[in-house]
NUNU-323897 format. One line per field, with one value per residue (C-alpha): residue in one letter; x, y, z. Coordinates in Angstrom, 2 decimals, m for minus. Each point is the difference from the previous one (the first is absolute). Layout:
residu	c(A; ...);
u	c(X; ...);
v	c(Y; ...);
w	c(Z; ...);
***
This chain:
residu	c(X; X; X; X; X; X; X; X; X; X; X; X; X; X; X; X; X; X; X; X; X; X; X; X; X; X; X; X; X; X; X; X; X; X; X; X; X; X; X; X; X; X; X; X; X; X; X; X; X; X; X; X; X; X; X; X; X; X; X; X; X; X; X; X; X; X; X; X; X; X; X; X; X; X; X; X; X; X; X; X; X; X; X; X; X; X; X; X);
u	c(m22.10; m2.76; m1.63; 0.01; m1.57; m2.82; m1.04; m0.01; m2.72; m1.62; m0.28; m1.00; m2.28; m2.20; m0.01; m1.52; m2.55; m0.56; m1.59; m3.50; m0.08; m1.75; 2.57; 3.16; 1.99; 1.24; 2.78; m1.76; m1.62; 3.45; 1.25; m2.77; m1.42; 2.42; 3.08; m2.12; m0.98; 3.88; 0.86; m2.87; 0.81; 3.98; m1.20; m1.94; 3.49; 1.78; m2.07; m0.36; 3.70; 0.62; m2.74; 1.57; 4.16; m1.77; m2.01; 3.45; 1.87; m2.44; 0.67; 3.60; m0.53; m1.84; 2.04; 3.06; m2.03; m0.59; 3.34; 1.53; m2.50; 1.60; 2.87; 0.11; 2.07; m1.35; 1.23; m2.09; m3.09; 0.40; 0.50; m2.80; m2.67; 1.10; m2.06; m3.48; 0.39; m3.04; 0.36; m0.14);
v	c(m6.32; m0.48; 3.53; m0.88; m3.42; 1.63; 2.51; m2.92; m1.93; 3.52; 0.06; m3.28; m0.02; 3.13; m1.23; m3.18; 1.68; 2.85; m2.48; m1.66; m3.13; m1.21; 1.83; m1.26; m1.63; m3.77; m2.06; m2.63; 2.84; 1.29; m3.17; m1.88; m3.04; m1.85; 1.05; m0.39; m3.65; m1.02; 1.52; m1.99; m3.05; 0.28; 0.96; m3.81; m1.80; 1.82; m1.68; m3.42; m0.33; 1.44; m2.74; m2.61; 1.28; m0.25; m3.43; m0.91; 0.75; m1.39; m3.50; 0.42; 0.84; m3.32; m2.01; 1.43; m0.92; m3.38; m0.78; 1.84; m2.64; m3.05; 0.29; 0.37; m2.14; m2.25; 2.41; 2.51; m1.94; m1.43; 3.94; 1.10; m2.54; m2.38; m2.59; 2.09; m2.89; m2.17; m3.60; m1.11);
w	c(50.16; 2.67; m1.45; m3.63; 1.07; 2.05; m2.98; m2.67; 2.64; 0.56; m4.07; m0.54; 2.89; m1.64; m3.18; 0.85; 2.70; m2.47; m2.31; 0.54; 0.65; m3.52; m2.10; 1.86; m2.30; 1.54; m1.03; m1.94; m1.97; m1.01; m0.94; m2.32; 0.03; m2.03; 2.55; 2.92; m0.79; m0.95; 3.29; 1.95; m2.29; 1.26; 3.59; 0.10; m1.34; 2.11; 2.89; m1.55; m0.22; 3.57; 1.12; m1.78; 1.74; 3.19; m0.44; m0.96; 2.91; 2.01; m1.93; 0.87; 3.46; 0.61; m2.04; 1.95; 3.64; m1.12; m1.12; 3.20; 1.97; m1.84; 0.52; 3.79; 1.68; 2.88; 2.79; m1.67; m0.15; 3.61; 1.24; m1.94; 0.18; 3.44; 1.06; m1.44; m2.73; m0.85; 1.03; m3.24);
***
């Protein structure tokens, strides 16, 4: 398997280094405009709604620290905070 692996890069290698560099043919040229902007177009939802999953967890995670921080019991609060308490 390793030899047929090396001779497809050898291949693919020379045909892309055989060509000059204005005449080499990219990926967006293959595929259009009207594919390419669909894919950019799902590409930008794709990150909004990762954005937004994150943003969300982050909520959660705070909500969950504040919650976990009410309802400590006094023991807690003593061993965490002692006497650094404000006189007030």
């Amino acid at each position: 398997m390793g030899k047929k692996r090396k001779q497809q890069q050898r291949v693919d290698n020379s045909v892309t280094a055989s060509l000059p560099r204005q005449e080499a043919v990219t990926l967006a040229d293959q595929l259009g405009g009207d594919v390419l902007a669909k894919l950019k177009a799902a590409k930008q939802d794709l990150t909004a709604k990762e954005q937004a999953a994150e943003e969300e967890r982050q909520a959660k995670l705070a909500f969950e620290r504040k919650q976990r921080e009410k309802n400590k019991s006094f023991e807690e609060l003593l061993n965490e905070y002692g006497d650094k308490g404000s006189k007030f």
